[in-house]
TORVOTOR-546729 format. One record per residue (C-alpha): residue in three letters; x, y, z. Coordinates in steps of 0.2 Angstrom, whole numbers, plus 5000, padded with zeros to 4 digits. Example, Ala and Ser with C-alpha at 12.3 -4.5 7.8 and 13.67 -1.06 7.14 Angstrom:
residues 2
ALA506249785039
SER506849955036
***
This chain:
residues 439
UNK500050005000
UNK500750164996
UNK501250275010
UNK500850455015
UNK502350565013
UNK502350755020
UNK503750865012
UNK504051005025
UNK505251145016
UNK505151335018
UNK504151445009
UNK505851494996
UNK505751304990
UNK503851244991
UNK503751304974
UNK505351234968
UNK504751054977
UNK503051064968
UNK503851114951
UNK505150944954
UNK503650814961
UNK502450874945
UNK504350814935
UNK504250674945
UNK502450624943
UNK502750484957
UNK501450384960
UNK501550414979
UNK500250524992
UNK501350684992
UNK500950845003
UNK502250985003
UNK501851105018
UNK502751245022
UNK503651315036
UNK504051515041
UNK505651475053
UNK506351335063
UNK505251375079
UNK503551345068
UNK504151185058
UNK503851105073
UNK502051135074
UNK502051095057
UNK502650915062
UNK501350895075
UNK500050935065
UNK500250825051
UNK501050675061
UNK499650585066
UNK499050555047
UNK500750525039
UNK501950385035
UNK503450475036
UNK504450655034
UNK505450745022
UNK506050905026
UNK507451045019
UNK508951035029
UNK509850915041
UNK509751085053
UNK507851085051
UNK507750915056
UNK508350955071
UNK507451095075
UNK506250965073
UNK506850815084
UNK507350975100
UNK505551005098
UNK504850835096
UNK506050725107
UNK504750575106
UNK504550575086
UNK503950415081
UNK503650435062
UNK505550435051
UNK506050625045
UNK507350605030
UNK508350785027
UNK508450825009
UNK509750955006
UNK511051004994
UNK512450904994
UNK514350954990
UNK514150914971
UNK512751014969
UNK513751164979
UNK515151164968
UNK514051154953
UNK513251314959
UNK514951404962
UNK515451344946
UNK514051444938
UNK514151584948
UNK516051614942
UNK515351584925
UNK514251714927
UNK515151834938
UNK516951804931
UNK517451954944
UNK516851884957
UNK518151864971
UNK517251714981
UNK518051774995
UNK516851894999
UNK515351774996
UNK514551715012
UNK514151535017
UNK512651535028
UNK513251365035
UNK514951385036
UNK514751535048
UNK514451435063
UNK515951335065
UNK517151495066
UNK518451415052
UNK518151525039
UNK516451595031
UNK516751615014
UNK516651514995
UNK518351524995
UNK518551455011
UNK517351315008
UNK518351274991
UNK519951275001
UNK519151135015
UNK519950975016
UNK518550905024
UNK516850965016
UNK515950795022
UNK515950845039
UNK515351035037
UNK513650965039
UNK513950855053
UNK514650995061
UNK513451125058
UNK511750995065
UNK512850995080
UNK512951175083
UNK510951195079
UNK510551055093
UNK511551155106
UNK511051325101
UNK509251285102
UNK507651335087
UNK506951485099
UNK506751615088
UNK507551755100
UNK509251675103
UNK508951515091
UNK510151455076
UNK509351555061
UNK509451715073
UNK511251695075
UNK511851665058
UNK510551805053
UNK511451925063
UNK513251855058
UNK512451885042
UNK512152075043
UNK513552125052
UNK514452065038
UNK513552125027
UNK513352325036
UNK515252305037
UNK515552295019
UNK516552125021
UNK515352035010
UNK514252074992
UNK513451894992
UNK512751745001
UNK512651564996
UNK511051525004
UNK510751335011
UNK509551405025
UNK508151445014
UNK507151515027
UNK508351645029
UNK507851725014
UNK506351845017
UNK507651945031
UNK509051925015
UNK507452015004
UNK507052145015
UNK508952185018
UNK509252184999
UNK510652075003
UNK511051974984
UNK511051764989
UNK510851624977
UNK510051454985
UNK510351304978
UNK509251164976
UNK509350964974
UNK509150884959
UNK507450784954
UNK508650614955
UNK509050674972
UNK507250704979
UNK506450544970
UNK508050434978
UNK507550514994
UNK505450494993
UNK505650304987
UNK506750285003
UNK505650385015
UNK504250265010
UNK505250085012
UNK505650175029
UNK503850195033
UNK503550005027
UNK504849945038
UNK504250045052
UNK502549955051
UNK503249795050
UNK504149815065
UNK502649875075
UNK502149715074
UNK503949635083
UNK503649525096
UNK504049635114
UNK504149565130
UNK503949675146
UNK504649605165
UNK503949665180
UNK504749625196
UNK505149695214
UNK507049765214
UNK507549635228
UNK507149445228
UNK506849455247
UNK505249555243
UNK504449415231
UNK503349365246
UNK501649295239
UNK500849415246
UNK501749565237
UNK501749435220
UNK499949445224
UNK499749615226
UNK500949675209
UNK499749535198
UNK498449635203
UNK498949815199
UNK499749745183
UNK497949675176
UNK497049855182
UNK498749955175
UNK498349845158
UNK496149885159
UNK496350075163
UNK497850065146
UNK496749945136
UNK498349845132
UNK498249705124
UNK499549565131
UNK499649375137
UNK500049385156
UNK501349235163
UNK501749255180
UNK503049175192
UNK503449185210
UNK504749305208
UNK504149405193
UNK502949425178
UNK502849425158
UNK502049525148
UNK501949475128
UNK501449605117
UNK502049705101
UNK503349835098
UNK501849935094
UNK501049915112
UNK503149945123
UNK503150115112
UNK501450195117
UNK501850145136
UNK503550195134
UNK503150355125
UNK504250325113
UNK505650255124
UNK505850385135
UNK504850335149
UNK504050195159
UNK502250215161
UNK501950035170
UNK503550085186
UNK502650245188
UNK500950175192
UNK501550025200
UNK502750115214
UNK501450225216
UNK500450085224
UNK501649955230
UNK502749985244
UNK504349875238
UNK505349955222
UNK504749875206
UNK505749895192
UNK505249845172
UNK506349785159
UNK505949795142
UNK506649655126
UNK506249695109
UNK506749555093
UNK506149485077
UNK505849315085
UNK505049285103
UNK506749205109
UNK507649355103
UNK506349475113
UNK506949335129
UNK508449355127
UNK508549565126
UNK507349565142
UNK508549485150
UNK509949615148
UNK508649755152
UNK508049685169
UNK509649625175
UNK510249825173
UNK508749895179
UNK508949775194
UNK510649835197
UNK509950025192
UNK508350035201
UNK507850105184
UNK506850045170
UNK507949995154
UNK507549915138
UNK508449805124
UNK507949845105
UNK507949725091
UNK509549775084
UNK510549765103
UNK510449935109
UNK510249955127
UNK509150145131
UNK508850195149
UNK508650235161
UNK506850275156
UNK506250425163
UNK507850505167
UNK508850635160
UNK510350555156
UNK509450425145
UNK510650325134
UNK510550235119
UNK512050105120
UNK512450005105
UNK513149865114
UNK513449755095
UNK514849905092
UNK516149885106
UNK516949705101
UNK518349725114
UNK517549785128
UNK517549595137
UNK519349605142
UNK519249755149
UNK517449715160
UNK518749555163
UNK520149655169
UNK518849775181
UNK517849645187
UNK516149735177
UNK514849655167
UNK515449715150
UNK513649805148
UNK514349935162
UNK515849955152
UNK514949995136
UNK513650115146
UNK515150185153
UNK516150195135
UNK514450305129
UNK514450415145
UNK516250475139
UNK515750515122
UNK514150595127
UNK514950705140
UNK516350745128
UNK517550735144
UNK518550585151
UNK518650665166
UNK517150595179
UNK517050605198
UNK515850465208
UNK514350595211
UNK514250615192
UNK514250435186
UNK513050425197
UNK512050545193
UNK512250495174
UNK511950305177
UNK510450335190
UNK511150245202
UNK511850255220
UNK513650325226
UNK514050165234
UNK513750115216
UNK514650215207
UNK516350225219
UNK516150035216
UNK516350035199
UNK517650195198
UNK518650085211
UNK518449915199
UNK519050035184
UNK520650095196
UNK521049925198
UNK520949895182
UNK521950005173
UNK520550095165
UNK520250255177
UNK521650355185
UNK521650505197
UNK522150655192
UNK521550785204
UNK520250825218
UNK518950955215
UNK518151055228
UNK516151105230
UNK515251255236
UNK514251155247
UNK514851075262
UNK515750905262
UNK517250835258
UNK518450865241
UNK517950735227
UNK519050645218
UNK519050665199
UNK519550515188
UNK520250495168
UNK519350395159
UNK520450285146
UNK519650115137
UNK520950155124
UNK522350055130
***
């Protein structure tokens, strides 16, 4: 069945896209919406997500503006942008067109976050142009969409003192919704678009997206409710958490077979099912109500696969750390660990991408899960440096806990103290280690 796509682009390129889909004549359920800035495209997401299959919109930067706004998006969003051929393509022709043009003073909206050099000249002289994008995404997700303060306002701004200072006379324009300011300024700008081959490639690959993401809905997901501790299994509790379980499942109207045991119970369901009480993975809907009512800590795993025994096997891994945690956790299909649920310093460990992790969990006496949760913190927090209050903090777990595993890592090899850092607050100096699983 053919899907619903939604093409969100700015009001510079919804002509453009129309002209390029009636080219295209697709045979595909096509709705180009446009956007004003990067604070309303994400309205314009919610608005439309509910009916549609899946997401294009104009600029790796405007998807995130997108995914800041909407941190629980279910439905894919593919970026279509111009890529580096089509850049140089367009400079090409401007120095056909202009041959006095010194590209030195021509401004590249994108390149003016990164602090490296603004200009067409400097872009042509790059080593590494693969990685302008990357770089640039990353400065929008920390800068924020708000309109007074957000990414479009800064590079705006850039943009007019350059231009007030007479260091520029153009700008290569890849943030199309910067051009109304760039019109009432009078500033000249050329924006590039992608070619028709470019926007079909990337329509036929939103949709097989949005198949897969249906077929997947349909997963096998298992859910694992038990109390934190074993010695609170009593019959009585067991009793008790059955209960609250079926009325937690009635008042959801979730659909499941129920298996319980004397230490804990099984929920089978659907991937579709885990992501509404999860929100998306972000959350755990079920702990919530349930410690709300029971007085012994429950805590919930989750284990997603493409066979039951898969799903098994991944539930596992996610209660074992919520047990160790107090936290929810849960195991996708395709092995990455994301918790704690509910917590701001959620993780998404891929724990298939850290093959040599086991000798050093061997060497630190860890369960090579910590060491890969511990491997993502570090590139997370961009630091190596961590002190106990922060790896707990981060892993959601207690200092006792975390001077455990900082001491485990000592002996190790893996952490090293370097120096002790001193609080406001009344206590004692905390000891800051370096981080090193590059040995």
């Amino acid at each position: 069945m053919s899907k619903k796509i939604v093409v969100i682009t700015s009001h510079y390129f919804y002509k453009k896209t129309l002209e390029a889909l009636s080219r295209l004549n697709l045979q595909q359920e096509i709705t180009v919406v446009p956007y004003d800035n990067f604070e309303h495209i994400s309205q314009v997401y919610a608005e439309y997500a509910p009916s549609a299959d899946a997401f294009l919109v104009s600029g790796s930067s405007a998807k995130s503006a997108i995914e800041l706004s909407n941190p629980k998006i279910v439905k894919p969003i593919f970026a279509f942008q111009v890529d580096s051929d089509a850049l140089y393509k367009d400079l090409l022709m401007l120095a056909l067109e202009k041959r006095k043009m010194d590209f030195s003073r021509v401004a590249m909206d994108f390149l003016l976050p990164l602090g490296e050099g603004y200009s067409a000249q400097d872009y042509l002289n790059r080593k590494e142009i693969d990685s302008v994008y990357t770089l640039n995404t990353l400065w929008v997700q920390r800068t924020g969409v708000q309109e007074v303060g957000g990414a479009e306002n800064a590079i705006m701004h850039r943009l007019l003192d350059l231009w007030t200072s007479q260091a520029i006379d153009m700008v290569i324009c890849v943030y199309s919704s910067l051009v109304p300011a760039l019109d009432a300024l009078n500033i000249p700008y050329r924006c590039p678009f992608l070619s028709d081959h470019q926007l079909a490639a990337l329509i036929h690959q939103a949709s097989a997206q949005a198949e897969l993401e249906e077929l997947r809905e349909n997963l096998p997901a298992i859910i694992h409710i038990m109390p934190q501790s074993t010695e609170h299994c009593s019959p009585a509790v067991m009793q008790k958490l059955s209960r609250l379980t079926h009325q937690f499942m009635k008042d959801n109207m979730i659909e499941c077979v129920m298996q319980e045991s004397d230490s804990f119970i099984l929920l089978f369901s659907t991937v579709q099912t885990l992501r509404g009480i999860t929100e998306n993975y972000h959350n755990c809907l079920p702990s919530s109500y349930l410690n709300l009512h029971m007085e012994e800590k429950i805590v919930v795993g989750y284990g997603m696969g493409s066979t039951v025994n898969h799903a098994l096997n991944n539930v596992q891994t996610a209660v074992r750390e919520a047990k160790f945690s107090g936290s929810s956790y849960l195991k996708d299909a395709s092995g990455n660990l994301i918790g704690p649920l509910g917590s701001e310093h959620r993780m998404v460990v891929d724990t298939e991408a850290f093959a040599d992790v086991s000798e050093i969990a061997r060497r630190c006496n860890l369960s090579t899960m910590t060491v890969q949760k511990l491997i993502t913190s570090v590139e997370l927090a961009r630091t190596n440096k961590v002190t106990t209050p922060e790896l707990a903090k981060r892993f959601g777990i207690t200092i006792r806990n975390a001077n455990r595993i900082l001491t485990n890592l000592k002996n190790g090899g893996v952490a090293t103290p370097v120096y002790t850092q001193t609080t406001n607050s009344r206590g004692r100096p905390v000891q800051v280690y370096d981080l090193n699983f590059n040995q």
